[in-house]
C-alpha positions as a printed Julia matrix, in Angstrom:
271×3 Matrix{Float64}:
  18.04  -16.87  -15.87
  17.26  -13.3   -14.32
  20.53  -12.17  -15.24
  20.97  -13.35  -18.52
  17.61  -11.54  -19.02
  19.03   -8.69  -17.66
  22.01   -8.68  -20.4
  20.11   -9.48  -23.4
  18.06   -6.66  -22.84
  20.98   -4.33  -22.18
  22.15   -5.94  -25.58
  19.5    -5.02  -27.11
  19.34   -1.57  -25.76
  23.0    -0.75  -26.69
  22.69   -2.0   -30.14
  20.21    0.4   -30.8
  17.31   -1.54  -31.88
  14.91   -0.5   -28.68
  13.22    3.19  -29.39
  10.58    4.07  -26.69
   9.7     6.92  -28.71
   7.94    4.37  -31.52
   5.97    2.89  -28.75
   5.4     5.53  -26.44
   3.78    7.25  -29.71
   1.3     4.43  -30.54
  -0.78    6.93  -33.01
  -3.22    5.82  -35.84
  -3.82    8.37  -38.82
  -7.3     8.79  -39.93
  -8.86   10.74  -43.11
 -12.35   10.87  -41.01
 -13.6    10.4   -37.69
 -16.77    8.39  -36.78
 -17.86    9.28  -33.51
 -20.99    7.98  -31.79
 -24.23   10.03  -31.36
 -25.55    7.91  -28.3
 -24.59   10.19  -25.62
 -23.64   13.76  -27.31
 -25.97   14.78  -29.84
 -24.05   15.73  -33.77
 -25.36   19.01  -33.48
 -23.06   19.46  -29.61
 -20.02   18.7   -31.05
 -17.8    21.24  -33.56
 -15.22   20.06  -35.12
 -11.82   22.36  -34.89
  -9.05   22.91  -37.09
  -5.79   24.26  -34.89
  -2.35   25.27  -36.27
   0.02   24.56  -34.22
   3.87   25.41  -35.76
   2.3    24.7   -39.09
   0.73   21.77  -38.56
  -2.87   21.18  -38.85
  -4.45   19.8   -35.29
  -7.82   18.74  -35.43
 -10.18   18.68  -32.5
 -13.78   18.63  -31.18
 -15.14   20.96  -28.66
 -18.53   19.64  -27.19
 -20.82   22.22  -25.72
 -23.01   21.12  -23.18
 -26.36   22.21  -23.28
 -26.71   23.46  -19.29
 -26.36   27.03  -19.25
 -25.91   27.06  -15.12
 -22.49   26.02  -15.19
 -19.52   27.02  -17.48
 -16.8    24.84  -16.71
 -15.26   23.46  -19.95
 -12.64   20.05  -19.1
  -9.27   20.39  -21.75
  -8.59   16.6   -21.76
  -5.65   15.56  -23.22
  -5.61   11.86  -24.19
  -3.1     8.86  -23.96
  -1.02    7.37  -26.85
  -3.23    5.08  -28.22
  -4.93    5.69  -31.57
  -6.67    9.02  -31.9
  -9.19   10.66  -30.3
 -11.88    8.1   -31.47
 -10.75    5.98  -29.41
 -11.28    7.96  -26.22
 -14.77    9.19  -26.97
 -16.18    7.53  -24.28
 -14.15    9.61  -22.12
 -15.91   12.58  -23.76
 -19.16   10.73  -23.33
 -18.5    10.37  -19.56
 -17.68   14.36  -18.74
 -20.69   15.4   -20.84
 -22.52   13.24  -18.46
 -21.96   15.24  -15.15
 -22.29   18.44  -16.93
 -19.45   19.79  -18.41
 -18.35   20.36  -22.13
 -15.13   19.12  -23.04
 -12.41   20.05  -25.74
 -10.63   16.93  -26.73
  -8.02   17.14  -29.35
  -5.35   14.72  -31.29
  -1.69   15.21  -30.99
   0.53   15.85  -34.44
   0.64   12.61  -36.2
  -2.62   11.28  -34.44
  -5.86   10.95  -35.84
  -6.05   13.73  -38.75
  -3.5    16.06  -37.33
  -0.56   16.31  -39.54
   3.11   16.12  -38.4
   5.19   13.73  -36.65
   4.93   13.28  -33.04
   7.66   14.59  -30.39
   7.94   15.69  -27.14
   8.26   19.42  -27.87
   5.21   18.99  -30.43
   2.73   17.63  -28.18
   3.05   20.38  -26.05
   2.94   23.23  -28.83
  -0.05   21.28  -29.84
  -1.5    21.44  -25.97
  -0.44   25.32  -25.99
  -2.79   25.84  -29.43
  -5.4    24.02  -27.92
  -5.47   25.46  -24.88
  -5.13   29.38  -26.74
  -8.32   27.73  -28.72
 -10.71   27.26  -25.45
  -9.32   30.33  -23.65
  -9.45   33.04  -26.51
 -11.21   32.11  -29.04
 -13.98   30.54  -26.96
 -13.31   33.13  -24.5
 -13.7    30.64  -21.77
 -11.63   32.23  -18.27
  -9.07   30.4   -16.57
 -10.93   30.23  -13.6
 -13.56   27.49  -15.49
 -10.97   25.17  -17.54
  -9.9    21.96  -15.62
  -7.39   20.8   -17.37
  -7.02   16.68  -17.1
  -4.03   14.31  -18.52
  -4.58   10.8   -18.98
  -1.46    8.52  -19.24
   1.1    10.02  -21.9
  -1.65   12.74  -21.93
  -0.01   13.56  -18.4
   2.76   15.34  -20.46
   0.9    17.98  -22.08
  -1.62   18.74  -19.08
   1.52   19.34  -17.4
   3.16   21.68  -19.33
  -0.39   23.47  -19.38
  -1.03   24.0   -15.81
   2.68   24.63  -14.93
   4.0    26.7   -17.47
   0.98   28.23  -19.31
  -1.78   29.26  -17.5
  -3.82   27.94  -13.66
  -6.7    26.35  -14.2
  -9.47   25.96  -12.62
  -8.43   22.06  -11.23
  -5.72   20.31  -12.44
  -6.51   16.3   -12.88
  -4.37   13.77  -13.66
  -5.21    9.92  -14.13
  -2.56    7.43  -14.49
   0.41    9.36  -15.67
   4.13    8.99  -15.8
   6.63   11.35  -13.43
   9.42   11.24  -16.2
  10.94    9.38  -18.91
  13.22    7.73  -16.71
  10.08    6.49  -14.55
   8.15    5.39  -17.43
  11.5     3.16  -18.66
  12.14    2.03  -15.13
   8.57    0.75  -14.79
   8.43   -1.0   -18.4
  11.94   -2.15  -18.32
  12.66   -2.56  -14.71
  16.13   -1.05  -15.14
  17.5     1.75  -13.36
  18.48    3.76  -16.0
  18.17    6.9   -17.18
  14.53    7.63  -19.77
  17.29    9.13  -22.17
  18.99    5.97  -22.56
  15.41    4.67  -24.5
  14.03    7.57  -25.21
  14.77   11.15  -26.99
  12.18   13.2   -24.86
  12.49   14.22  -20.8
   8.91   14.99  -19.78
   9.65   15.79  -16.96
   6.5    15.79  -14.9
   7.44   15.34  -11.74
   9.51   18.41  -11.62
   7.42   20.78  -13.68
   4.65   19.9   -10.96
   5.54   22.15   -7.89
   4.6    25.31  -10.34
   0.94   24.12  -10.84
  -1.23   26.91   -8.67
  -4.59   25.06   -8.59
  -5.85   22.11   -6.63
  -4.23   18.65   -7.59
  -6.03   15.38   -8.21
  -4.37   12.26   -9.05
  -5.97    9.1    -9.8
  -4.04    5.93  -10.47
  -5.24    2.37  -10.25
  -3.12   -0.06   -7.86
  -2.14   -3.02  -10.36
  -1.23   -0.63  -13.19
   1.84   -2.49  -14.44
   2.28   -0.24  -17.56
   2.75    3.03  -15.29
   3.99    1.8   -12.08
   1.51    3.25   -8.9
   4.19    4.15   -6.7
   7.35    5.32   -9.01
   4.49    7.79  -10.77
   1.39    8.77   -9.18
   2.49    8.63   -5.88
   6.24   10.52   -6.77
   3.53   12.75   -8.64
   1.19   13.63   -5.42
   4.36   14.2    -3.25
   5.65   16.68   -5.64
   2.28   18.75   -6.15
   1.9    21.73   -4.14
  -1.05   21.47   -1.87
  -4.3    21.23   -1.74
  -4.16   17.64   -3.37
  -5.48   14.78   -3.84
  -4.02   11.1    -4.27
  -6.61    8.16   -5.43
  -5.41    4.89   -5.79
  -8.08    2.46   -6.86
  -7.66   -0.92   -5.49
  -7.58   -2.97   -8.18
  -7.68   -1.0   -10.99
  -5.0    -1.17  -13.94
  -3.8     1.2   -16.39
  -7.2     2.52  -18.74
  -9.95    1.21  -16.76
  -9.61    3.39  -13.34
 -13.1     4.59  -14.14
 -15.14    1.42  -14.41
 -12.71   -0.33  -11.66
 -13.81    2.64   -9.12
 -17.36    2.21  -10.24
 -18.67    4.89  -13.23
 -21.34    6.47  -10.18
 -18.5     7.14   -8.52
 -16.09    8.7   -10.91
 -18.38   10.76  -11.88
 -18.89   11.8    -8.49
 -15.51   12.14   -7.41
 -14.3    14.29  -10.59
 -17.49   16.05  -10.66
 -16.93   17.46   -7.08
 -13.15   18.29   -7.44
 -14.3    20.32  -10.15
 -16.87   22.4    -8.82
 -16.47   22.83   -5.23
């Protein structure tokens, strides 16, 4: 039964009907956004309007109103929805004292385009050019985090555009070919699904900052120990591995306790 399994996927595969792209790319297009007002204050949040090879990328930068510390967190988020969707997120950094630029890949949200490997990271590049010049934040207090697919993007970021202050990443995928191998569990190459590389893994090594990685045990969407832990070997040192007992793909935070996250991210960041 395993094997005919096996073969009908392959099947499937070589007839062309199975695109990772469409699924790896689970975006929702919105005309608005609706964002709540429980934790960040209207009057915090700015709404931004990037261009990123022509495209319109919108964002939010939320200003936190402490005025001891300066760190701003880049967050880049996973493939679901929009950035509505991971507000809470938002809601959560603002908490320990940081303000945060979140913003919505082409095709996401209300940023035109269609989504694509090489346009998710232009689109990380504008926002990152946004926080950096024309807030005129320094390098020295950006973390820059990845969640999931967001992974891809804070990547490119840290190793191939500027150091940051910390470099986070929470759940995210070492390539294509580890993201299939986990979802498919066959041991072929991410091309074979999939048109894009993202090569994580070996873009890592170039990141000059201090490295956390936090990845939940019983994630069976992105696989512990062909990603995070393949991940954490191939970051330069100092670094950090966290594997939450436990924990799955999008709920490391409340699995590791929300006092505690906090904590933990909250110290990586500023000492």
């Amino acid at each position: 039964m395993k094997r005919l399994s096996i073969v009908a996927t392959l099947v499937f595969c070589l007839t062309g009907c199975f695109d990772m792209d469409s699924s790896l790319f689970n975006n929702t297009e919105l005309t608005a956004y609706s964002l709540s007002t429980a934790v960040i204050p209207a009057a915090q949040r700015q709404e931004v309007v990037l261009s990123s090879q022509g495209k319109r990328i919108y964002g939010y930068f939320v200003s936190h109103p402490d005025t001891t510390q300066k760190n701003v967190i880049l967050y880049n988020h996973g493939n679901r929805d929009h950035l509505q969707f991971y507000w809470d997120r938002v809601e959560l950094f603002y908490a320990m004292g940081f303000s945060v630029f979140i913003y919505d890949y082409r095709g996401y949200g209300k940023s035109e385009g269609e989504s694509s490997e090489e346009g998710i990271y232009a689109d990380a590049q504008a926002a990152s050019e946004y926080v950096r010049i024309t807030r005129s934040i320094p390098d020295s207090l950006i973390t820059v985090y990845g969640f999931s697919l967001g992974g891809a993007p804070a990547t490119h970021l840290a190793a191939n555009v500027f150091t940051p202050r910390r470099f986070i990443l929470e759940a995210a995928f070492a390539s294509a070919s580890a993201l299939t191998q986990s979802g498919t569990m066959l041991d072929v190459p991410g091309t074979f699904f999939m048109k894009g590389v993202y090569d994580n893994a070996g873009k890592i090594g170039r990141v000059k900052c201090p490295v956390m990685i936090l990845h939940g045990t019983d994630d069976t969407f992105i696989d512990l120990e062909k990603n995070g832990r393949v991940l954490y070997n191939k970051a330069p040192a100092p670094k950090h591995l966290i594997a939450v007992p436990g924990a799955g793909h999008s709920n490391v935070p409340s699995v590791m306790g929300t006092a505690l996250y906090r904590t933990t991210v909250r110290d990586f960041i500023l000492n």
